[in-house]
N, C-alpha and C positions, 0 to 999 in steps of 0.2 A: 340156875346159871347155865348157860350156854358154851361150850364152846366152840370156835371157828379157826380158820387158818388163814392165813395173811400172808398178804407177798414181802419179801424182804425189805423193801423199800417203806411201806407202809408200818414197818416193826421200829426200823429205824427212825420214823417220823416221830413216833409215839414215845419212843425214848429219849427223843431231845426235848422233849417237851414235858418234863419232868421239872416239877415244882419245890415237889418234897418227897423226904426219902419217907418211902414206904405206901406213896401212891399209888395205886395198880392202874393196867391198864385204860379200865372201864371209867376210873374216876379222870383218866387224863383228858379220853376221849368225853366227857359229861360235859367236864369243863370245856372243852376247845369247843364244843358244838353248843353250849350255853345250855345243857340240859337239867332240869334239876337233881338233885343228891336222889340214888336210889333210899329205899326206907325199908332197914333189914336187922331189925336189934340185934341178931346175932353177930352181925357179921361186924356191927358198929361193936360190939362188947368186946371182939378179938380186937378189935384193930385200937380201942381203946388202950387194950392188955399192951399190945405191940409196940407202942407210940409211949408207955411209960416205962416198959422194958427198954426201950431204946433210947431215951432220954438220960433213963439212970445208967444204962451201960457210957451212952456217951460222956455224962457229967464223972463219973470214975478216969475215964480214959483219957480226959481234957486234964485234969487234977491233976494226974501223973504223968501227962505231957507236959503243963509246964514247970512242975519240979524240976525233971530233967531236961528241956531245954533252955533253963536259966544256968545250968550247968554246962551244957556242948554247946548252945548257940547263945552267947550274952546280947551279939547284936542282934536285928529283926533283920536286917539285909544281908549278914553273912552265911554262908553255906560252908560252915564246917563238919559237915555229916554228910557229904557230898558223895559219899562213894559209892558203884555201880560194879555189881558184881560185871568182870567182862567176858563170863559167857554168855550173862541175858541182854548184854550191849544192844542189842539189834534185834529182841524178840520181848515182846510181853507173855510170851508162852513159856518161853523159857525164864522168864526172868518170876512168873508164878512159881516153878520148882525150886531154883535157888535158896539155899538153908541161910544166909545171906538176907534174903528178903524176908522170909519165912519168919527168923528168928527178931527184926528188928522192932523193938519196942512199940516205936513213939511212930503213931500215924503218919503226922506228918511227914517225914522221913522218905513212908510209905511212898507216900501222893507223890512227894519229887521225883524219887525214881521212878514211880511210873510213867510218869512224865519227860522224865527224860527219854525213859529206852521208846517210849509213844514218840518224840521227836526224831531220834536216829530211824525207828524203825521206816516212817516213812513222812521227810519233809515238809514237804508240797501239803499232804492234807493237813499234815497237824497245824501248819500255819493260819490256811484255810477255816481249820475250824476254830482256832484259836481267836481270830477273829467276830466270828459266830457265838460264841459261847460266851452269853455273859448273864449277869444275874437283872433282876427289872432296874435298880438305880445303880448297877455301878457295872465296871469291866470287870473277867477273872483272870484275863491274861493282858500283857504289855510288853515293848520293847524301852530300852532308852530311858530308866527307869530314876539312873542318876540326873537327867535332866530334867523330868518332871519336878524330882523332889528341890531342885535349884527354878522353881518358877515363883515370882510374885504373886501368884493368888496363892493365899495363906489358906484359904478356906480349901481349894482342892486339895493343897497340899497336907493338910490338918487330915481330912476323908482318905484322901492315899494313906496315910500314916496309921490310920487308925486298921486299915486293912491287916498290915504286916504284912507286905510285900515280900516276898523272897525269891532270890534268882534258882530258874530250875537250871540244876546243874548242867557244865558244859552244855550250853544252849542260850542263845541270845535273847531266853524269854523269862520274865517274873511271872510269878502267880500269887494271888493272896491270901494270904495261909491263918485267915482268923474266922476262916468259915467253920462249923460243929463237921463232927466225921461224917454224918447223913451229906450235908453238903456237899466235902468232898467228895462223896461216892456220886452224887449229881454231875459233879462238876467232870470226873472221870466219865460215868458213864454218858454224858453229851459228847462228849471228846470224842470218843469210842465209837461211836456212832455215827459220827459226825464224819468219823476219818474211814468206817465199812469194816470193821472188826466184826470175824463172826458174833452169834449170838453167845456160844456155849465160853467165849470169853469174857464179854461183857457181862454175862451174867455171874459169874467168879469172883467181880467185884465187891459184893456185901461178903462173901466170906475171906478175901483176902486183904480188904481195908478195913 
């Protein structure tokens, strides 16, 4: 293995082009340039370990998300858990220190607030990139969410539905909240990336979602 140094711009490309959690750089770049899999039994046997280590942590973590979100959220569209510590209002930095953040159980929860205080902290991109950021068949962000779901195609409406849409708090925007926690860490760190968050942030994500 090699390695090199990369202009900022070129960091952020590679991170929006993230597929799956736990992709590294090299496989991102393989695929975008259509090269084939390197061939490394070891490194396949860790990443094996990895990828079932994270499956079992996520399927725990889903389990006991939604015990307790059939208890604070009964609907899929309400944001009863809405609340934003208001010293990290306006900072994802500060809003990582928060005992607030820190202590709050359920992932998802997580993702909103980050989301939100991503929204205050700086408009313009996040909107920008919220348009950007979607997954191969479907969007992860929208506005106007009550009119979609009042449309006569049953069939979008059915795929909407099945997402679990939820409004990010205070912010004119949903997001779909039936993706595994690997996704949403995608889903955050394209955002993030997207909007010119240093790196030593972005990178905070696997241990703070």
């Amino acid at each position: 293995m090699k390695k090199i140094e990369i202009e900022d711009d070129l960091y952020k490309y590679i991170l929006a082009n993230i597929e799956a959690f736990g992709e590294t750089p090299s496989q991102i770049l393989r695929r975008l340039l259509s090269l084939p899999d390197a061939v490394n039994s070891s490194e396949i046997s860790e990443n094996i370990q990895d990828e079932i280590a994270t499956i079992e942590t996520t399927s725990v973590q889903q389990t006991v998300s939604a015990v307790e979100q059939k208890e604070i959220a009964p609907s899929i569209y309400s944001t009863s858990h809405s609340s934003l510590p208001e010293s990290a209002a306006h900072s994802v930095a500060a809003l990582f220190a928060e005992q607030t953040f820190k202590k709050e159980p359920i992932v998802t929860n997580k993702f909103k607030m980050m989301l939100t205080t991503m929204y205050h902290e700086n408009r313009a991109a996040f909107i920008a990139a919220a348009n950007t950021t979607k997954g191969r068949t479907r969007d992860y962000f929208g506005q106007n969410l009550s009119t979609l779901l009042e449309s006569d195609n049953e069939e979008e409406v059915a795929l909407l539905k099945a997402s679990k849409p939820r409004d990010i708090p205070n912010t004119p925007f949903w997001v779909i909240t039936n993706a595994n926690t690997g996704r949403k860490r995608i889903i955050l760190t394209q955002m993030m990336a997207s909007m010119g968050y240093p790196h030593h942030l972005i990178e905070r994500i696997k241990d703070e979602i």
